[in-house]
C-alpha positions in Angstrom: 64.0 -42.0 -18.4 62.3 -40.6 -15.0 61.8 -37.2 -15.0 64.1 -35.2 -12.5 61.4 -33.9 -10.6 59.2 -36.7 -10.1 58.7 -37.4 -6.6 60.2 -41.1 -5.2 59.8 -42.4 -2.0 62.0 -45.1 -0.7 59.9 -47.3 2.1 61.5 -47.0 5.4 60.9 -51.0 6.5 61.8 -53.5 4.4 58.9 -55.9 3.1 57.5 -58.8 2.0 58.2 -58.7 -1.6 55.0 -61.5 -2.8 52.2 -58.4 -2.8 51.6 -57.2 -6.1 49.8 -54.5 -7.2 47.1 -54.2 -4.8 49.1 -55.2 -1.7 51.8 -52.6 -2.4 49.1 -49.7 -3.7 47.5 -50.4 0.1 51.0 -50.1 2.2 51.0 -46.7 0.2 47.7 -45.4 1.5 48.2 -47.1 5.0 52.2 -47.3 5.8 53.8 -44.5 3.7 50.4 -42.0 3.9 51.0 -41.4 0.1 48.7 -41.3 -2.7 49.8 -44.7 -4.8 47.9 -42.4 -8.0 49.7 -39.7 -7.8 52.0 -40.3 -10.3 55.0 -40.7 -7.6 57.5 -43.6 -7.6 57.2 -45.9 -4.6 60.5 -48.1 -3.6 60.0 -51.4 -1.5 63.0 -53.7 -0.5 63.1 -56.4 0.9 64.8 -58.1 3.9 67.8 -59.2 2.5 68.0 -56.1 0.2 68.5 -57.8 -2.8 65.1 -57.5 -4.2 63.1 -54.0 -4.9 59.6 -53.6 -6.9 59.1 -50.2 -8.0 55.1 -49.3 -8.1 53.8 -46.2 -10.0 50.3 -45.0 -11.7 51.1 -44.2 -14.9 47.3 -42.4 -15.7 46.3 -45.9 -17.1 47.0 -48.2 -14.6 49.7 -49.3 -11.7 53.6 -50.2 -13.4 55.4 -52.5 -11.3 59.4 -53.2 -12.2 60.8 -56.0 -10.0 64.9 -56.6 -9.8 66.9 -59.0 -8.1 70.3 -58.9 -7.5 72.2 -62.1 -8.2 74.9 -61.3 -6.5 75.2 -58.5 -3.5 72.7 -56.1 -1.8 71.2 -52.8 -3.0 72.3 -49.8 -1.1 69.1 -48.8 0.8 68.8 -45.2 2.0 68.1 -45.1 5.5 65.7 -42.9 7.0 67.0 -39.5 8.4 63.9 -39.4 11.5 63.3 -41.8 13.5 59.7 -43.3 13.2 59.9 -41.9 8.9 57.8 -44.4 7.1 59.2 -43.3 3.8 62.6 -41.6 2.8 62.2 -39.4 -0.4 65.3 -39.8 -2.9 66.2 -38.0 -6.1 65.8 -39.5 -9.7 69.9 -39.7 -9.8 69.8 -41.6 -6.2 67.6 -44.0 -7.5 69.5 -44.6 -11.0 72.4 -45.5 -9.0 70.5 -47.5 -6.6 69.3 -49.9 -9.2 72.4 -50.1 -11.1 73.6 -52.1 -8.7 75.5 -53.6 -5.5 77.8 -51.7 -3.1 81.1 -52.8 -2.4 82.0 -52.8 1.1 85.1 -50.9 2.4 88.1 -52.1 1.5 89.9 -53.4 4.1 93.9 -52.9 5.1 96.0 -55.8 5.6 98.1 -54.9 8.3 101.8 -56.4 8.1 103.7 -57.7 10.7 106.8 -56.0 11.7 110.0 -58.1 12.0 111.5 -58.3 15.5 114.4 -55.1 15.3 112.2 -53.4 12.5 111.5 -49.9 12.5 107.8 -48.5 12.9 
């Protein structure tokens, strides 16, 4: 549905998720230095990273999609340098962001050895 080469930018700190459209339009001119009409797809988490809204310009007017996780966390890409406002992904990156939550690692039980036992 989102053309490959549309630009997305994932916002670096996470944020208050109660702005709407004209809240999250002005932390793209004054946070992420980005042009909310361009056209480009602008991420925002928040805190607990179980919430995103998506804003775009879609030549019309602003598009917001909002998702909560019932259950989990989204896996938010972390910025590559330090003191990045915004963290640009890939269409596919962002697919498999919303599709959902990321397990953690697996852990290993480790089982006790009996007294005599070989290692």
């Amino acid at each position: 549905m989102i053309p490959a080469r549309m630009a997305i930018y994932v916002a670096a700190e996470r944020l208050d998720l109660r702005r709407s459209f004209d809240g999250l339009s002005g932390v793209v001119r004054e946070v992420l230095r980005e042009d909310p009409l361009s056209g480009a797809l602008f991420m925002f988490f928040n805190k607990a990273a179980d919430r995103v809204k998506i804003l775009w310009w879609d030549r019309t007017g602003y598009c917001l999609l909002y998702k909560r996780l019932e259950r989990g966390t989204f896996r938010v890409p972390q910025g590559l340098e330090p003191g990045a406002t915004r963290i640009p992904i890939e269409a596919s990156e962002m697919a498999r962001i919303l599709e959902g939550i990321q397990l953690p690692p697996a852990k290993q039980r480790t089982r006790a050895l009996e007294p005599g036992s070989i290692k």
